[in-house]
N, C-alpha and C positions, 0 to 999 in steps of 0.2 A: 394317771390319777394323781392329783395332790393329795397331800395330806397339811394341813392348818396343825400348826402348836403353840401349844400354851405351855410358857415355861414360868416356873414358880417360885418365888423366892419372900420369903417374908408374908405371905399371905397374898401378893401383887405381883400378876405377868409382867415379865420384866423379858429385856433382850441384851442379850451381854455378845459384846467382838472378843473375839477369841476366848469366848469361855470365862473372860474378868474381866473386862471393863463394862460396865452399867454404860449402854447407850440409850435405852427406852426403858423408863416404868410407865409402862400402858392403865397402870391402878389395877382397879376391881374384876377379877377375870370372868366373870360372871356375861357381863354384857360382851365381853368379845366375845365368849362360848355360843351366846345364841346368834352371832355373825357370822360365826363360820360354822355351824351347824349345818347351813343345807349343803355346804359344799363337801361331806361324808366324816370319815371318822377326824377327830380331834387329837394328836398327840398330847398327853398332859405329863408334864417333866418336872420333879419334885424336884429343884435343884439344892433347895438346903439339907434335903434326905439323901442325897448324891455325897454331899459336901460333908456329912453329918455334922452340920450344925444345927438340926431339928428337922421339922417336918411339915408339910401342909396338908393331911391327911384329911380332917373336915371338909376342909373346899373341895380335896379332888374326889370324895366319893359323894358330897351334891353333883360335882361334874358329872360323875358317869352316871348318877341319876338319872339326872336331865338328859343326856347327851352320848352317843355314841363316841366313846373313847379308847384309844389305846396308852398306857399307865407306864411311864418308867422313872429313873429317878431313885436308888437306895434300896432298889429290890437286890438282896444280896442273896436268897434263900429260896428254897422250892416253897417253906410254909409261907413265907411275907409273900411270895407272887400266888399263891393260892386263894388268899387272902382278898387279893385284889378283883381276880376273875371270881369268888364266891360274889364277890359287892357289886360284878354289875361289868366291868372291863373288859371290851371282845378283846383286847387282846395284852399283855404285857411286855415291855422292853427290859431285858438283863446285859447286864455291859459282865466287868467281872466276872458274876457270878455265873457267865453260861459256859459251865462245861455240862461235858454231857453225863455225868453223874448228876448233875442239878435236873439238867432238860431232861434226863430219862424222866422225872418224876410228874413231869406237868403235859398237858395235853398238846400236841407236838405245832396242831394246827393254830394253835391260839397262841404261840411265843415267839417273839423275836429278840435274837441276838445284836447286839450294838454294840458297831465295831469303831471305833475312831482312829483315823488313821491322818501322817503327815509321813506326805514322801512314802505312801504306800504301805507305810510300817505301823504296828497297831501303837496308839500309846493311852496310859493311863493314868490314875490320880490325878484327875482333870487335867488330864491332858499334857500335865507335867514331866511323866517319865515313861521311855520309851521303851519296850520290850522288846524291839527288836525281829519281832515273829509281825511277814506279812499280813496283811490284812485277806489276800487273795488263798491261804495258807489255811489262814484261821476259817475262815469260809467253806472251803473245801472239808476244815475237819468238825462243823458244826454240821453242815447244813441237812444232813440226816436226822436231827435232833430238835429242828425249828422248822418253823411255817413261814417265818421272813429273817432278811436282817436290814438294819438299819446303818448306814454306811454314812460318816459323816466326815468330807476332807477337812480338816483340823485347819489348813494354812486360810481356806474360804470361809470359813465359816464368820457369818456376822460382817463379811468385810464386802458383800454386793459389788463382787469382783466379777460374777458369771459364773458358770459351770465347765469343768473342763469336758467334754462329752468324751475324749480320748482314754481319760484315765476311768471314767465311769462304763464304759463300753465291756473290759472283760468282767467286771462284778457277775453281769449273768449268768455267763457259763460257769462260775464259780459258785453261786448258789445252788446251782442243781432245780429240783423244783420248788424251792423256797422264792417266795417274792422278796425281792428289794426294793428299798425305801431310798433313797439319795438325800443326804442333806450336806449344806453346804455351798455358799455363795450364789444360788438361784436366785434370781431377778427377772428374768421373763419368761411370758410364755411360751416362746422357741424353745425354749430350751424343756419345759416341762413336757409338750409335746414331744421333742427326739426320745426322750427315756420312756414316754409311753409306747412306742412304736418300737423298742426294742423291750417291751414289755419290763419294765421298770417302774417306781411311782418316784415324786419328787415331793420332799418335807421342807415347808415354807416357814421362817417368822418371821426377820428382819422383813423383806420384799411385801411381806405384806402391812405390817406393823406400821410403814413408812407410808404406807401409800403406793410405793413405787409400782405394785402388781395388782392389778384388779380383778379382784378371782374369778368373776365373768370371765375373762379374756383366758385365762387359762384352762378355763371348759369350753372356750370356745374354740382353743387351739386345739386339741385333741379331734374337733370334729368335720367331718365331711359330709356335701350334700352331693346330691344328684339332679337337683329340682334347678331350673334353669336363671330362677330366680334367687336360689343360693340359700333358701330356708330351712330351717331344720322342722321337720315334723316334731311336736310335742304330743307325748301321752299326756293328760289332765287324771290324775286319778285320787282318790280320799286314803286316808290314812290304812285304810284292812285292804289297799291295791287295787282298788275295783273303776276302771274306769269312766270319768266322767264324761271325758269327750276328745276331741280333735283337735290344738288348738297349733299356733307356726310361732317360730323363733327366730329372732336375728341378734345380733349383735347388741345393737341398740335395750329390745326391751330384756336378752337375757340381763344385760349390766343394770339395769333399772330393777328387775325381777330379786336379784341377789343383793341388789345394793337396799332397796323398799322390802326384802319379806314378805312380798306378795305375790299374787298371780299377775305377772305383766308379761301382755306376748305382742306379736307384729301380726296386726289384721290388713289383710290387703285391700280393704275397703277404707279404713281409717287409719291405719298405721300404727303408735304405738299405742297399743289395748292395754288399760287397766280394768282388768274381771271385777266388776261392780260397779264401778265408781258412778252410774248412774242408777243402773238397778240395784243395788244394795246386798248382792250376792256378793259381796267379797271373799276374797281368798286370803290367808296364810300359806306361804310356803314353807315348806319345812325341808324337804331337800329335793336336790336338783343330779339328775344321774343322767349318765351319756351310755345307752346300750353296748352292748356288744360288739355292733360294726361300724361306733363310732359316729353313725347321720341320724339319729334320732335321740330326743330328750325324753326323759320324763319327770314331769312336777308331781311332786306328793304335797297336796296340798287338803288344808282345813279350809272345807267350803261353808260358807252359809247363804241358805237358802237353795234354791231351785239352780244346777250349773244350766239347764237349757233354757235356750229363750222360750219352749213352747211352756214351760213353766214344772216341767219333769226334773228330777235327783240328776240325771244323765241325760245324755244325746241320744240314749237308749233306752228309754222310759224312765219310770221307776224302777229304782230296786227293791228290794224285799229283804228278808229276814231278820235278824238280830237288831242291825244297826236301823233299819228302818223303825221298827219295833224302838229303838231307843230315839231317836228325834222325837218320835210320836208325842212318848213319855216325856219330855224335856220341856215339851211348850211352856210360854208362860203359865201363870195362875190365872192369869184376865182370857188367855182362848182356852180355857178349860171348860169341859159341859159339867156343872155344880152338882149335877146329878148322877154323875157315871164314878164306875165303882172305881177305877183306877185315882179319881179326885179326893173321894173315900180313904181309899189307901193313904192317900200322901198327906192327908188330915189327923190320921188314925196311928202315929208310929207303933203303938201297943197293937193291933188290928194287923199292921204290916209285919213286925217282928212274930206273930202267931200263924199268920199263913206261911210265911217261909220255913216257921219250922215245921207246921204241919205237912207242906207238899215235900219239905226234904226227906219227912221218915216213909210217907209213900215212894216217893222213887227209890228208897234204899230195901221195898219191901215188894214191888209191881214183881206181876210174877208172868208174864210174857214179853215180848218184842213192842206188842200195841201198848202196853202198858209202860215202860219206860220210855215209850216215845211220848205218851200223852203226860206223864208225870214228869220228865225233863221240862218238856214248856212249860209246864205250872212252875217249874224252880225257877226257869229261868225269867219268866214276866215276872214274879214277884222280886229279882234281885234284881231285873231293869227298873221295878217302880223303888227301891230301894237306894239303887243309883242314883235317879232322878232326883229322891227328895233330899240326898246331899248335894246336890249338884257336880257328883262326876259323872264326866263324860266316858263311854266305855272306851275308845282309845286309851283313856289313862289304866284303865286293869290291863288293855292287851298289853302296853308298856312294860308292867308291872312282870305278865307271863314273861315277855321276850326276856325281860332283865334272870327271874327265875331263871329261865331255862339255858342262862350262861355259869350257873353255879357249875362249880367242880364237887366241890366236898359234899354227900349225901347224910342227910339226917336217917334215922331209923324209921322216922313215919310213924312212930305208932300211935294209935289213937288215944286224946287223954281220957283220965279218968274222967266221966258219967258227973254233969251235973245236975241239981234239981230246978227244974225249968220255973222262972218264976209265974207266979200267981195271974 
């Protein structure tokens, strides 16, 4: 697996050889985040909060807003790395500060250690002074206490020299079952491929920064077919995982697919398929994953309109529930029927804010099984037509839960104090 990072300095992704010298300010890190978003998680590396000479704290928690991110960069502390996974970060990097007095405190599976090492030995204050204690050592005495580490050869780094696979080969048995991350002089997708096959991942900027790697090609190295035509099967599926359909991958429209943000596959009829571009079903893609045994893809992708040509959500009919239920609600104002209540509603926000609150104190009072089944759906159409008339979409609440549900630190929950409902 790669991993993309955004490294921070001034408010602007920047790429430094050996740790100081400025070879790239990339600018605004914003637009690079959404290019490498399909390709999985984002390292985001505060380097002035490293350096302390300040911080980029604003930008990097819009980043893990938006975007699945792992956080490092001046985390010196269990409360500043709590901090970070409360705001949204699957996961944080500690250099320094990982001992395991720190790690006892934080959830084991969400942190990684970062080790920097030259000539095997760890070193630190940027990379300045050497401590002397291996890196394969330090390993060994963490890796009970993290979920990865982050390994980064100090002499490679930024210098797109290659990858030594020899020196990176014992890392794994020294992790135990902590995953490792590799960084450090990566340039192709050989090489990202050997570390996945020895169950490793590989953390990219320069090689990509430049151009030199095209992150197609590093999802496409990882992968194997069986098919005699050499295609990878593609899942097609929407944002809540539900399959749309069947669709084939090569080379060609994966690098078009990651490079456009779209739905682009290889049709054996026409070749390279872009999903809409005549019907109007376009896609967004949002990310691009290689299963389990490595020969098949899946696109998660933002479809609009019908994904079958018989003119059905799916290859498999219609779907149903929630989200169906929310397109519905979503249509323009011009195919709206002027007459039906839901038009009503989204006319009425006084009328809407009064039915929500009245089906909410029913389902907090339904005194059977049928009863909070039939009051649930009432809460829940009045918060889709709710959704609708701001115009979000419900992917963005599920968002919202998934970010939730990476807090560490719990609030008490308690209910506020009873207000008087207006007039």
């Amino acid at each position: 697996m790669m991993i993309s990072s955004i490294d921070l300095r001034g408010g602007r992704a920047v790429q430094l050889e050996q740790g100081r010298e400025l070879k790239i300010d990339a600018g605004d890190p914003f637009p690079i985040a959404e290019g490498f978003a399909p390709l999985g998680e984002i390292a985001v590396i505060d380097l002035d909060a490293a350096l302390g000479t300040g911080n980029n704290e604003p930008i990097i928690r819009e980043l893990v807003r938006r975007h699945r991110c792992r956080v490092g960069g001046g985390i010196r502390s269990a409360e500043a790395a709590l901090r970070w996974l409360d705001a949204g970060a699957e996961r944080v990097i500690l250099g320094t500060a990982a001992t395991p007095e720190v790690l006892s405190r934080l959830p084991r599976g969400r942190t990684i250690a970062a080790l920097d090492g030259r000539a095997g030995k760890v070193v630190v204050d940027g990379w300045r002074r050497e401590t002397g204690a291996a890196v394969i050592d330090r390993m060994r005495a963490l890796r009970d206490f993290v979920g990865g580490f982050l390994v980064t050869f100090v002499e490679r780094e930024g210098m797109m020299g290659g990858l030594d696979l020899a020196q990176a080969e014992p890392l794994r048995e020294a992790a135990g079952d902590a995953r490792v991350t590799v960084a450090g002089g990566i340039v192709d997708a050989a090489e990202i491929a050997s570390l996945d096959r020895m169950g490793m991942d590989a953390q990219l900027g320069m090689a990509l920064y430049t151009g030199r790697l095209d992150p197609a090609d590093a999802i496409a190295a990882l992968l194997t077919s069986d098919r005699p035509d050499g295609l990878w099967p593609t899942i097609v599926a929407d944002q809540a995982g539900v399959a749309l359909g069947l669709a084939y991958s090569n080379i060609d429209s994966l690098r078009a697919a990651v490079r456009e943000r779209r739905g682009v596959y290889h049709s054996r009829r026409r070749g390279l398929w872009r999903k809409g571009e005549t019907s109007g079903a376009r896609q967004t893609l949002i990310r691009v994953e290689a299963d389990c045994d490595r020969d098949a893809l899946r696109f998660t992708v933002r479809q609009e309109g019908p994904f079958c040509h018989l003119g059905t959500r799916t290859c498999f009919g219609d779907d149903a529930g929630l989200r169906r239920l929310a397109r519905t609600l979503a249509v323009p104002a011009s195919e709206r029927d002027p007459a039906s209540y839901t038009t009503r509603l989204l006319r009425d926000p006084t009328l809407l804010a009064a039915k929500i609150r009245e089906e909410a104190a029913e389902l907090t009072t339904a005194p059977d099984r049928e009863g909070v089944v039939h009051e649930a759906a009432d809460v829940l159409f009045f918060t889709l037509v709710r959704l609708a008339a701001a115009g979000v979409p419900l992917d963005e609440v599920e968002r919202e839960l998934d970010r939730r549900s990476l807090k560490v630190s719990r609030r008490p929950g308690d209910a506020k104090p009873p207000t008087e409902s207006p007039a």
